[in-house]
C-alpha positions in Angstrom: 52.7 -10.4 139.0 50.9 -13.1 137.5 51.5 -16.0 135.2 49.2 -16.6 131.8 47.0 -19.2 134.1 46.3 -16.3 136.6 48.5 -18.2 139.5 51.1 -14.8 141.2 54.3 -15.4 140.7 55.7 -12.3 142.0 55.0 -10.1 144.9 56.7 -6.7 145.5 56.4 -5.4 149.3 56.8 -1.3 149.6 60.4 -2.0 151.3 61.7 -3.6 148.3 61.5 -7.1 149.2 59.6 -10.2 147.3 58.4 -13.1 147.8 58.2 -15.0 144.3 55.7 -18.9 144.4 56.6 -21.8 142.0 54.4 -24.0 141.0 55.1 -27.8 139.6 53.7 -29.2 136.5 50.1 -30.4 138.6 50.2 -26.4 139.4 50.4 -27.2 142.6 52.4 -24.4 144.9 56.3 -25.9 145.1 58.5 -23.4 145.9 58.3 -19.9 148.1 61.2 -17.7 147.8 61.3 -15.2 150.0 64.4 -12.5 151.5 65.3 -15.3 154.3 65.4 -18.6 151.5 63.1 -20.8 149.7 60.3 -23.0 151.4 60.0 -26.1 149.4 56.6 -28.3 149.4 56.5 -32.2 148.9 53.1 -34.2 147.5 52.9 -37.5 147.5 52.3 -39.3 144.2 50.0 -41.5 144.4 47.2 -39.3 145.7 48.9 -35.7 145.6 48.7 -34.5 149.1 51.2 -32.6 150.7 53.5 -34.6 152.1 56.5 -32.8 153.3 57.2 -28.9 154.3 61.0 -27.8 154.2 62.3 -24.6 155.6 65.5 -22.7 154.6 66.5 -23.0 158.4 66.5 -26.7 158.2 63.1 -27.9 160.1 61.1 -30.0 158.1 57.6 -30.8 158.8 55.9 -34.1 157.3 52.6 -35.3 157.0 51.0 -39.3 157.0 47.5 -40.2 155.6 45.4 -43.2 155.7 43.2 -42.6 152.7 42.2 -38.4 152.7 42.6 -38.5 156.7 45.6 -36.8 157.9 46.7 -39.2 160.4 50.4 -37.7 161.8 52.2 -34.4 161.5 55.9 -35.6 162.4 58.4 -32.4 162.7 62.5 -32.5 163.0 65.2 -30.0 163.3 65.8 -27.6 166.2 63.1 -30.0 167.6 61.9 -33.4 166.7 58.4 -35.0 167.7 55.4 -36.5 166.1 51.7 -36.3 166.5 49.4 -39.2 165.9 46.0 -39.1 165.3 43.2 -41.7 165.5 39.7 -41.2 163.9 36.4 -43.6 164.5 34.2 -45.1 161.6 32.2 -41.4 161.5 35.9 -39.6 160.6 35.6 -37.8 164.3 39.4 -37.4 165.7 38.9 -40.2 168.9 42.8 -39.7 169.8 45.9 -37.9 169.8 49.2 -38.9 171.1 52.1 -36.8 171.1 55.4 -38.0 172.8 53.6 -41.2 174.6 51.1 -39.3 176.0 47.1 -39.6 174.8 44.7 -37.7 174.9 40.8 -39.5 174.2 37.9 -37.7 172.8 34.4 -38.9 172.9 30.9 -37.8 171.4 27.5 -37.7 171.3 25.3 -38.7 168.5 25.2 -35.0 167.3 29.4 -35.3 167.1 29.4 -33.0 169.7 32.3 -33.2 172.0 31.4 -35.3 175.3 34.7 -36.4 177.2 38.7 -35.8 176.7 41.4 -36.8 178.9 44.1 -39.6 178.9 40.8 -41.8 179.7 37.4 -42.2 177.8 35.8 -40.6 181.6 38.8 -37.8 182.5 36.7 -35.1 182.0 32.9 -35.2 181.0 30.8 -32.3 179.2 27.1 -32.4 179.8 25.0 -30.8 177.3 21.6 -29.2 176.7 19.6 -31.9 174.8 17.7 -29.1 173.0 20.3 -27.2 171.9 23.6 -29.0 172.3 24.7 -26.0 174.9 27.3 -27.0 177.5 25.8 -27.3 181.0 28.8 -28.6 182.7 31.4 -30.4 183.3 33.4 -33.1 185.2 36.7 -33.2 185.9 37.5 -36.4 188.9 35.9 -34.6 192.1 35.1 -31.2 190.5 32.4 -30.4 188.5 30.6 -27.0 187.4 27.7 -25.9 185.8 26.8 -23.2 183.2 23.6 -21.5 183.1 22.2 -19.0 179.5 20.1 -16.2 179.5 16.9 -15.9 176.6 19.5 -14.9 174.5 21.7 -18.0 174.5 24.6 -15.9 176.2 26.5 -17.6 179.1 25.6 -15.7 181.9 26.3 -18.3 185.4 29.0 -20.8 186.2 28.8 -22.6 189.7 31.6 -25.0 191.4 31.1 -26.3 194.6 32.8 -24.1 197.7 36.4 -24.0 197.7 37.1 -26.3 194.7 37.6 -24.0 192.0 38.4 -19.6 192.4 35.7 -17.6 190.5 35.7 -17.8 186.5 37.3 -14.4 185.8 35.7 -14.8 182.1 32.1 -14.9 183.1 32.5 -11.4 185.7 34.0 -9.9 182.7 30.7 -11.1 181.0 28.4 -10.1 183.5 30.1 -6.7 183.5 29.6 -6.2 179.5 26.4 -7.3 179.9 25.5 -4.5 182.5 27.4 -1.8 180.2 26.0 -2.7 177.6 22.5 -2.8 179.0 23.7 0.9 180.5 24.5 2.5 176.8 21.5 0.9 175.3 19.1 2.4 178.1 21.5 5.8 178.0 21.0 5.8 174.0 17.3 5.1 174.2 17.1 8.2 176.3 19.1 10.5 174.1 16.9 9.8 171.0 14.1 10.4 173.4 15.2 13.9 174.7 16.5 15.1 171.2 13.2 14.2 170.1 11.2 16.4 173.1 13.7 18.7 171.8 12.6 19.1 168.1 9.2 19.0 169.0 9.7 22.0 171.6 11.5 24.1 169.1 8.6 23.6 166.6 5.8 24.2 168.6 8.1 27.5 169.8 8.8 28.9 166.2 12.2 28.3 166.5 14.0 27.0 163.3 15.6 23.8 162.9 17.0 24.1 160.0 20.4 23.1 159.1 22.8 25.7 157.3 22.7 24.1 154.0 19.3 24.5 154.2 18.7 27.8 155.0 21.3 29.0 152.4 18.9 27.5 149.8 15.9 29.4 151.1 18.0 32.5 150.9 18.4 31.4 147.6 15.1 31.0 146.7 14.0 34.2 148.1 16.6 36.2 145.8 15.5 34.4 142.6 11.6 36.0 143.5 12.9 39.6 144.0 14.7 39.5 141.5 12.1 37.4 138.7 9.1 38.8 140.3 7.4 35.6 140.3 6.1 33.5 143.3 8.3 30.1 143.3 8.9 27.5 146.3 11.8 27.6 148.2 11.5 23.4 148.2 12.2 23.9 144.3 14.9 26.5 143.9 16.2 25.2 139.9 13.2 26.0 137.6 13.0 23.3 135.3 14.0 24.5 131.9 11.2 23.8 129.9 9.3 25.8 132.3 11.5 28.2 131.6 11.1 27.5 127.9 7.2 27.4 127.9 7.8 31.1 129.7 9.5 32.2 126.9 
């Protein structure tokens, strides 16, 4: 169901329940009742962002801005924390602290991601500098590598002996990448030998023709016994003003 501005107001699930939205007088979305209570939204008024999420099981969720950046999601009831972010004069998320504990991010000049750890150098991402494509990465003593085929598709990742166990991901790449180089060769040979087929059965005399088809020629062949006239099989329907110019 919906309201004269087109917002739903009502909505009817098949086992009876519904979930009905309220809006406030900016027509923003207020209130959610639903079978298990009523979510209720705050906005802060002096620029209207959401500023507070209530649930009918008594966790509230809150939200902090420094102009239109989010800058912390705090959360209390069955459990209480906040998150804190940190941005840098391009708007890019530098950190996030949750608890005490911080977590830095770093970029390149294409804002791709370049470092993230507790430090600015926990664990560095080397990139392609064509593409942007991760090569590697750091992480204190262990590093890796990543190598693409022509199609951009990671295909290797190296660690030096004994540091890290094999990358389960990548063999379950490099095994869909072999079946799916199998069915595309196995596919390739079907439409070739269905192919050498047709051609065999034509050069044999032997018809091809699909049932629908062959009713329709049968068709054809009754109307000239019966009309005594010579039509094509390809055009069973005279037209009726051939019929009419007959006439």
């Amino acid at each position: 169901m919906y309201d004269l501005d087109r917002r739903l107001t009502l909505e009817t699930r098949p086992d009876g329940s519904t979930i009905a939205p309220d809006y406030d007088t900016a027509g923003r979305l207020w209130h959610t009742t639903y079978p298990g209570g009523t979510i209720t939204r705050g906005y802060d008024p002096s620029h209207g962002k959401l500023q507070s999420i209530a649930m009918p099981t008594g966790e509230t969720l809150t939200y902090g801005y420094d102009g239109f950046l989010r800058t912390s999601v705090g959360w209390s009831g069955t459990v209480n924390g906040q998150l804190l972010l940190g941005y840098d004069s391009s708007f890019r998320v530098t950190s996030q602290q949750v608890g005490g504990a911080s977590v830095l991010l770093g970029y390149d000049n294409d804002n791709l991601l370049t470092s993230a750890g507790p430090t600015a150098s926990s664990m560095t991402i080397a990139r392609d500098a064509q593409n942007g494509r991760v090569t590697g990465t750091t992480l204190g003593s262990i590093s890796d590598t990543s190598g693409y085929d022509d199609n951009g598709d990671r295909r290797r990742a190296r660690a030096p002996s004994g540091a890290l166990p094999p990358v389960n991901g990548l063999l379950r790449d490099e095994q869909t990448y072999a079946r799916r180089k199998t069915q595309h060769a196995r596919a390739r040979a079907n439409t070739s030998s269905s192919r050498a087929s047709a051609a065999s059965s034509n050069e044999a005399g032997t018809s091809t023709t699909s049932p629908l088809a062959s009713a329709i020629s049968k068709a054809a062949d009754s109307a000239r016994a019966a009309d005594g006239r010579t039509i094509s099989s390809r055009n069973v329907v005279p037209s009726p003003w051939a019929t009419r110019r007959r006439q």
